[in-house]
C-alpha positions in Angstrom: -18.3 -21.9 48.1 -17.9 -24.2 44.7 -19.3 -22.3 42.1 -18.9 -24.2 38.7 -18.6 -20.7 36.4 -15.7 -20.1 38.4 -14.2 -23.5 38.0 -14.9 -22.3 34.1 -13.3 -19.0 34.0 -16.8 -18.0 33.0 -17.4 -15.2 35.6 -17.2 -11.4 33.5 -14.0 -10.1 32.8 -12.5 -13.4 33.0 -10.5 -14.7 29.7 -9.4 -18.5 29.3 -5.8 -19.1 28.8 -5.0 -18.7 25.3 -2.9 -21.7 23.7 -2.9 -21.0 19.7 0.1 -18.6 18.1 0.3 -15.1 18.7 2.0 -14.5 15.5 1.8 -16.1 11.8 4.8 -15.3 10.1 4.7 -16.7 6.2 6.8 -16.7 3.6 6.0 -14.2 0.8 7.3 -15.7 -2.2 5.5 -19.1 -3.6 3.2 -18.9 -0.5 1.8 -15.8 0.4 2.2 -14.4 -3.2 1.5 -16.8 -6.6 4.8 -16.2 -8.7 4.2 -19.0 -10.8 7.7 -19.7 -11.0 8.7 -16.4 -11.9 11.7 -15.8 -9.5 13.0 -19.1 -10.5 13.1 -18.4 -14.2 14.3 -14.6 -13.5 17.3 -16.1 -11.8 17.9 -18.4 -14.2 17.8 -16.1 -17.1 20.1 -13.3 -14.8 23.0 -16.8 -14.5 22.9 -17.5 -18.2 23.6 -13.7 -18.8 26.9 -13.9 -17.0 27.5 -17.0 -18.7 26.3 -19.8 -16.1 24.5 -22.3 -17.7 22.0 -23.3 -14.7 18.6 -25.1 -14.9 15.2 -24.9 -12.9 17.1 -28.3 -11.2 20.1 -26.6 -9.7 18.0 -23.3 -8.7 14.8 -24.8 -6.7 16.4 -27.1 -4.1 18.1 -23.3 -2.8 15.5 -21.3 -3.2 14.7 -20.0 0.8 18.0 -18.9 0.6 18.7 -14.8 0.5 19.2 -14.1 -3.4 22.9 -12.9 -3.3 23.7 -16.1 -1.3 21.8 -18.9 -3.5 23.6 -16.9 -5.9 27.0 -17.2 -5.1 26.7 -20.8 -4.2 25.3 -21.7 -7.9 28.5 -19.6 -9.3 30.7 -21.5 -7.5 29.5 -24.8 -8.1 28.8 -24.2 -11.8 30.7 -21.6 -12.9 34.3 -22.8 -11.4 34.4 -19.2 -9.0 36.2 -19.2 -6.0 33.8 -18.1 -3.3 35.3 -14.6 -2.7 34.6 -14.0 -6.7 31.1 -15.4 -7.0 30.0 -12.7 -4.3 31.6 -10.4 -6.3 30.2 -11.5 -9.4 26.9 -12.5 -7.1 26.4 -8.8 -6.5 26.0 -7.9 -10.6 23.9 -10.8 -11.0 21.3 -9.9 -8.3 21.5 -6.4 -10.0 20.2 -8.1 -13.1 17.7 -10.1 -11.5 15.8 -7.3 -9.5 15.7 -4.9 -12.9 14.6 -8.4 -15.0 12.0 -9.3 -12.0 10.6 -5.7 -11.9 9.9 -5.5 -15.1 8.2 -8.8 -15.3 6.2 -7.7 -12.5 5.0 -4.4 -13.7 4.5 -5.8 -17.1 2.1 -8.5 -15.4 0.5 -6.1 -13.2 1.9 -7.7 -10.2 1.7 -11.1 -8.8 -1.4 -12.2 -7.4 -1.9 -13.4 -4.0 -2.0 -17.0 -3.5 -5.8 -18.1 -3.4 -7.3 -18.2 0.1 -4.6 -15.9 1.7 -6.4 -12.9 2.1 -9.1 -14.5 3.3 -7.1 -17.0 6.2 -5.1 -13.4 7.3 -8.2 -11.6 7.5 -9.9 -14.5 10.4 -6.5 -14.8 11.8 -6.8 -11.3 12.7 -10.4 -11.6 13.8 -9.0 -14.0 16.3 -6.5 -11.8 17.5 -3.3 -13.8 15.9 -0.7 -11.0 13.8 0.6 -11.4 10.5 3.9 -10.9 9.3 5.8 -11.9 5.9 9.2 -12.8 5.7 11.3 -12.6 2.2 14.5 -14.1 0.8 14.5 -11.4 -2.3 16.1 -8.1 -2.2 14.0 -5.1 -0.3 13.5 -3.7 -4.0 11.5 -5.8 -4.9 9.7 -6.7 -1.7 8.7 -3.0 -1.6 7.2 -3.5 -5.5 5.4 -6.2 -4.7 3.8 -4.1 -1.6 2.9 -1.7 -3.6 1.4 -3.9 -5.5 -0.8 -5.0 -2.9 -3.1 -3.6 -0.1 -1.7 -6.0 2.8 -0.3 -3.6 4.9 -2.4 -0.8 4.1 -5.7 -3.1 4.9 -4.3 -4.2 8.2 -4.3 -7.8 7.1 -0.8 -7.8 7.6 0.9 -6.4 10.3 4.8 -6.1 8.9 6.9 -7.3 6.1 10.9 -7.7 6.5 13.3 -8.9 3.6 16.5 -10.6 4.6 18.3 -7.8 3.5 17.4 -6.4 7.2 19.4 -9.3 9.1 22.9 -11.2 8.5 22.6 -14.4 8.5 21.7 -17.2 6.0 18.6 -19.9 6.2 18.2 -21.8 7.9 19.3 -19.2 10.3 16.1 -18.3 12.2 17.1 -14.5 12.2 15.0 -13.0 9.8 12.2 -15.5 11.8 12.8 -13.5 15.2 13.5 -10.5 13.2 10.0 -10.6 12.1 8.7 -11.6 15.9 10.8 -8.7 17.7 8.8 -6.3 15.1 5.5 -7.4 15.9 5.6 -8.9 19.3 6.5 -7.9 22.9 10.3 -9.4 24.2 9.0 -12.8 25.6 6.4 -14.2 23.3 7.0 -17.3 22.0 3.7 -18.9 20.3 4.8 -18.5 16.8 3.9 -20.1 14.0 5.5 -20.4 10.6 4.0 -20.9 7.3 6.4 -21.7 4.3 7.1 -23.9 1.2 10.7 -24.1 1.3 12.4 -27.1 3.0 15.1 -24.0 4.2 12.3 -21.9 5.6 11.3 -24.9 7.6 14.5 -25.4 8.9 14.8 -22.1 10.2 11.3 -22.3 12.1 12.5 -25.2 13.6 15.6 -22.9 14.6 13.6 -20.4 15.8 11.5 -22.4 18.1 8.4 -22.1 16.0 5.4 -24.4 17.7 3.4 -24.2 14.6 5.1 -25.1 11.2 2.9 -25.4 8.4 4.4 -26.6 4.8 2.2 -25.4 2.0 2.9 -27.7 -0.6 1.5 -25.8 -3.7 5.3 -24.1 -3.8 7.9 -25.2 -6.0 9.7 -28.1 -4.0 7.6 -31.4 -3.8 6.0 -32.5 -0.9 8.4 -35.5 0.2 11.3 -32.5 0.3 8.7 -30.7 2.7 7.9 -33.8 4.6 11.9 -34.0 5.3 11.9 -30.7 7.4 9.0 -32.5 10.1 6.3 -29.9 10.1 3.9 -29.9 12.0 1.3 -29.2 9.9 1.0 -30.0 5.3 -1.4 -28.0 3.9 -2.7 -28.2 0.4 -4.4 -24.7 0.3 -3.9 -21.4 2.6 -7.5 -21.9 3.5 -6.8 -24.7 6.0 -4.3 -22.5 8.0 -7.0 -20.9 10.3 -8.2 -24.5 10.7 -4.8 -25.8 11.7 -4.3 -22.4 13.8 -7.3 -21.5 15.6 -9.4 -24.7 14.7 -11.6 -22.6 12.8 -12.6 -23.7 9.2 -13.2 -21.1 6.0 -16.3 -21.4 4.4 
């Protein structure tokens, strides 16, 4: 017989088909975190040590890129390095940079997370979807900022990996699926991405990311952003949930 909360899926113990992500997985520099252009001018200073005279222009289009490698390509295009040198020389200057970035960010307190993303992990989790954060910077300072913050320990983030963990450059999506495999079981594929760096973008596209949201509060403008074809441009972390789950933070 027709019954309509059938037809529905209304009848108890009956769930609708779910169609939003399963898994957020956001950049933790210049989106999840506010650096306020710290990482930039940390790298910057950590060039001109070794004698590379590099500006804010030459390091943001490569930022999203895994520090030793954005590294090595500035070396060699401005410091006249054949490639197999400038990782050599990479290696010191990343050295530099994670002691001059730690003690930046203990002498700070930290770095503050970006306004509205506690609060847009927090419903996302409500709503079932997981959290992860993905980072281009070496795992010692990852783990710093971490301690720095309650996001794993809170549950508003479910895990954290630095591309230090996989071998392959953006906009490889490896660290991407990396990232699933941890949270996820084998099969899933309703992933979004959150990111705002035109390289971060490109990997979710390379991933097979259904949801890619630029936040355009990073360092790259928004036309850069707008290149990569997201899906989404947000202004502020609190219109992921809106964009995600259609719910809106008031």
């Amino acid at each position: 017989m027709f019954d309509l909360n059938d037809t529905l899926g209304l009848w108890t113990g009956s769930e609708p088909e779910r169609t939003g992500p399963e898994l957020l997985v956001a950049d933790l520099e210049s989106t999840a975190i506010r650096d306020c252009g710290l990482v930039g001018r940390s790298l910057i200073a950590s060039l001109r040590q070794c004698g590379c005279p590099v500006g804010v222009e030459d390091v943001v289009p490569l930022l999203g890129s895994p520090t030793r490698v954005l590294l090595a390509q500035i070396l060699v295009t401005h410091h006249a390095c054949s490639l197999e040198s400038a990782f050599r020389l990479a290696e010191r200057v990343e050295a530099d940079f994670c002691d001059r970035l730690a003690g930046e960010i203990e002498a700070g307190g930290g770095l503050p997370p970006t306004p509205g993303a506690e609060n847009a992990f927090a419903v996302l989790q409500s709503e079932g979807v997981r959290v992860a954060l993905d980072s281009t910077l070496p795992r010692k300072v990852v783990d710093l900022l971490l301690a720095r913050n309650t996001w794993l320990r809170s549950g508003l983030v479910d895990v954290v990996v630095s591309a230090e963990e996989v071998n392959a450059p953006r906009p490889s999506p490896e660290l991407i699926r990396h990232a699933v495999r941890s949270v996820l079981p084998a099969g899933s594929s309703r992933v979004a991405k959150l990111a705002s760096c035109p390289g971060d973008l490109a990997a979710a596209h390379s991933a097979g990311c259904r949801w890619i949201l630029a936040y355009t509060r990073g360092p790259v403008s928004t036309a850069s952003l707008r290149l990569q074809s997201p899906t989404h441009v947000i202004e502020c972390l609190g219109e992921v949930s809106e964009a995600l789950i259609g719910r809106v933070l008031r």
